[in-house]
N, C-alpha and C positions, 0 to 999 in steps of 0.2 A: 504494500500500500504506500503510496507515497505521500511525503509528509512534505514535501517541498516542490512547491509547481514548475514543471520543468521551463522553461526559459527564461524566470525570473530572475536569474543573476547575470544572464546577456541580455536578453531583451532587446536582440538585436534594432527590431523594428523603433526602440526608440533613444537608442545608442547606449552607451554608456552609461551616462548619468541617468537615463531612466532605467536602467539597471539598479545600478545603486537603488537608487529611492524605492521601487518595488520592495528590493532585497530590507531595506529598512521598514518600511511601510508595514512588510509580510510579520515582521519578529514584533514590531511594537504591537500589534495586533494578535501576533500568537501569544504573545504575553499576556494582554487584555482577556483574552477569551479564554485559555489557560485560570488565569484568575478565577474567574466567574466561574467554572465549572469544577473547579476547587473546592468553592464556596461554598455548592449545593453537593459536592461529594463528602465535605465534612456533615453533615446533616445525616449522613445514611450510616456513621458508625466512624471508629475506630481507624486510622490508618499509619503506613509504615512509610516513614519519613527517610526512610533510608533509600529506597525504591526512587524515589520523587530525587531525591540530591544522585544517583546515577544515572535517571533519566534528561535532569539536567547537563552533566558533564557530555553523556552519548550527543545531544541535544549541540552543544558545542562544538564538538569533534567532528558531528555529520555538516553542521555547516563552516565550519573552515575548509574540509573538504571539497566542498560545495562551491566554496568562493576561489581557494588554491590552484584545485586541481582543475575544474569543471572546466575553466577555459580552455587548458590547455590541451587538452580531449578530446574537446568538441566538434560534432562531427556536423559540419556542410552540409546542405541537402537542396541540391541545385535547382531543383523545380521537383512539384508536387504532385502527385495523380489528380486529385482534387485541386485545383489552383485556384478558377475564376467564377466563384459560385457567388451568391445569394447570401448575407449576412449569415441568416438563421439556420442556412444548409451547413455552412462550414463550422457555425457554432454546435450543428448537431453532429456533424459527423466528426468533427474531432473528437467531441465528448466521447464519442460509442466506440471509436479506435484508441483512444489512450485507455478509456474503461477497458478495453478488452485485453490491452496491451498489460496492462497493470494485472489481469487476472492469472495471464498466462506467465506472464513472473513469477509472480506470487506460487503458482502450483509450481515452477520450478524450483523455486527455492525448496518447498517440501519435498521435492523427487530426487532434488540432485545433492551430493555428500556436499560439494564445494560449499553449493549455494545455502545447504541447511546449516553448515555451522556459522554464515555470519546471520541468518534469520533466526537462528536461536535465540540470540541475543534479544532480540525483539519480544520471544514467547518465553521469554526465562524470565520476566517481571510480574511476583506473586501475587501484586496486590494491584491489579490493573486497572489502569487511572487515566485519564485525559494525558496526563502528561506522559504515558505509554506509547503514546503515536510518536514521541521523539526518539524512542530507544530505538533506534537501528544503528549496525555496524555501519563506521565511516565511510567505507569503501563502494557501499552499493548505491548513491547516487553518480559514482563513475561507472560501473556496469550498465546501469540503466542508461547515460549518455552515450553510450557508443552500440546499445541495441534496440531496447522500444521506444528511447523518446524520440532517434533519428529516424526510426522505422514507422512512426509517426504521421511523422512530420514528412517523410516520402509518401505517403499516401493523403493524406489532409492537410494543406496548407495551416499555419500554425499563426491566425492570423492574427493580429490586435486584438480584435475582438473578441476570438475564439479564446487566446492568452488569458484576457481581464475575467472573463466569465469563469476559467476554469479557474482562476488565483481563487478569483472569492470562496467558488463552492469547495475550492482544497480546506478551509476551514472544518467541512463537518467532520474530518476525520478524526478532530477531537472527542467531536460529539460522538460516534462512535467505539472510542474507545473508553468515554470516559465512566465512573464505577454507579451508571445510575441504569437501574431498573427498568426501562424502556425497551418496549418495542410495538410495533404494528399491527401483531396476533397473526389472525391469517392474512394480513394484505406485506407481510414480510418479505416476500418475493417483490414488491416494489423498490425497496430504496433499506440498505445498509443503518442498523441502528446498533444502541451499544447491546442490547437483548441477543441479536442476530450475532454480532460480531465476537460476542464474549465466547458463547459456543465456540467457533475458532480455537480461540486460544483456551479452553477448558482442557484441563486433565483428567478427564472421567474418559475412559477409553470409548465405549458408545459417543461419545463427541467425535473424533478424530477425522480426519479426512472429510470437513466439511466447512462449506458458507467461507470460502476462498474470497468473494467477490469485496471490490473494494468502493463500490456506490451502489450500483446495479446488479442484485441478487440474478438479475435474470441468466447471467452468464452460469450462475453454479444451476438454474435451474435444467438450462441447456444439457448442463454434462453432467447433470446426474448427482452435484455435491450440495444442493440444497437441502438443507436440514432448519424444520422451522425452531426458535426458540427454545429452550429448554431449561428454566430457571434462570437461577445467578450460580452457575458453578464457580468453582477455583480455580485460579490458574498457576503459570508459573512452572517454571521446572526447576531439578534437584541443583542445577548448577549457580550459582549467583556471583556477578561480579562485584568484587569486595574492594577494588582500587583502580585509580586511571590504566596501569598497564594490563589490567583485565579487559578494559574496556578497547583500548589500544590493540589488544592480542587475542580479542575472545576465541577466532577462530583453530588459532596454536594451542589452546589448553585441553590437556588430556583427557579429561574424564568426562568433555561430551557426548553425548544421548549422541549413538550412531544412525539412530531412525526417528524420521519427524513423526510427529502425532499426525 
């Protein structure tokens, strides 16, 4: 799932310095919102403050990453399958190719050794919080730069518009992850909630291999990995990083879970 909209930190379309300001714009705002859904996660009980200060640091690490590396990676995409459309075409067909794009990540990271021990890092936070959507290994918005976001953007121009639309709505994947009690019941096959998406990350083994999708359930409904709701399980795996070079090294530490949930 991605927690940083892809072309935010180029933004080619409006150079440089709107690069920047996005790139700032996005954090003062994920700060904001982050907040607020903090607020209403202390109301539901008990939490582990140690989780939240690694989600922070990972939270760091992914975007220096982000801002370091990203340029230097990044991959050209001379013209588009989709180029000369219709506002609303290109803001919908980008949405439903990066949505897709973002799915079929997502099931490889579960399938492939490489890819599962930096996504572990992700599904190894016990006490799953808003502030969950920033744990990811530093490394995977440069994987994703040089496969679905360019791969993208070769098939749907990646336009202004389409960019703006997709910044804001990158937002609910806080709301998604964060530790509140929602979902949609049976219309859950519409649109990604924290209800829906906690299943995911649950350690109950009847959970396992399900609700992949990272807006649009419709994709796990397609192949068969939809699973609706199923309480408030637990998450979190046996492994936890306990210092900066854990987070730095998650994927070199020994005694990683060999197979994803």
């Amino acid at each position: 799932m991605a927690c940083i909209p892809p072309g935010f930190c180029n933004a080619p379309q409006s150079g440089r310095t709107g690069g920047e300001g996005m790139a700032i714009l996005y954090i003062l705002l994920s700060i904001a919102l982050l907040c607020f859904l903090t607020a209403i996660e202390l109301l539901s009980g008990p939490f582990k403050m140690s989780t939240r200060l690694v989600n922070f640091q990972a939270w760091t690490l992914y975007l220096g990453s982000t801002v370091l590396i990203l340029p230097i990676v990044h991959i050209a995409v001379p013209a588009s399958l989709v180029g000369q459309a219709p506002r609303w075409v290109t803001i919908v067909l980008f949405f439903f190719v990066m949505d897709l794009g973002e799915y079929l990540f997502h099931r490889a990271q579960h399938a492939i050794p490489i890819l599962w021990r930096m996504h572990s890092f992700h599904h190894s936070d016990e006490d799953m919080n808003a502030t969950t959507s920033n744990r990811h290994f530093w490394a995977e918005p440069v994987i994703k730069s040089v496969t679905i976001w360019p791969a993208a953007a070769l098939l749907v121009h990646p336009s202004p518009a389409a960019l703006t639309v997709y910044f804001w709505v990158s937002f609910w994947h806080y709301v998604c992850h964060s530790k509140i009690d929602f979902h949609l019941g049976r219309w859950s096959w519409l649109l990604n909630t924290p209800g829906y998406h906690r299943r995911h990350h649950s350690t109950l083994p009847e959970h396992y291999n399900s609700n992949f999708a990272a807006l649009f359930p419709i994709f796990d409904v397609i192949s068969g990995t939809y699973r609706p709701p199923d309480g408030f399980p637990p998450t979190g795996l046996s492994e936890q990083a306990q210092t900066t070079a854990d987070i730095l090294l998650w994927p070199l530490r020994s005694r990683r879970a060999a197979k994803a949930p």
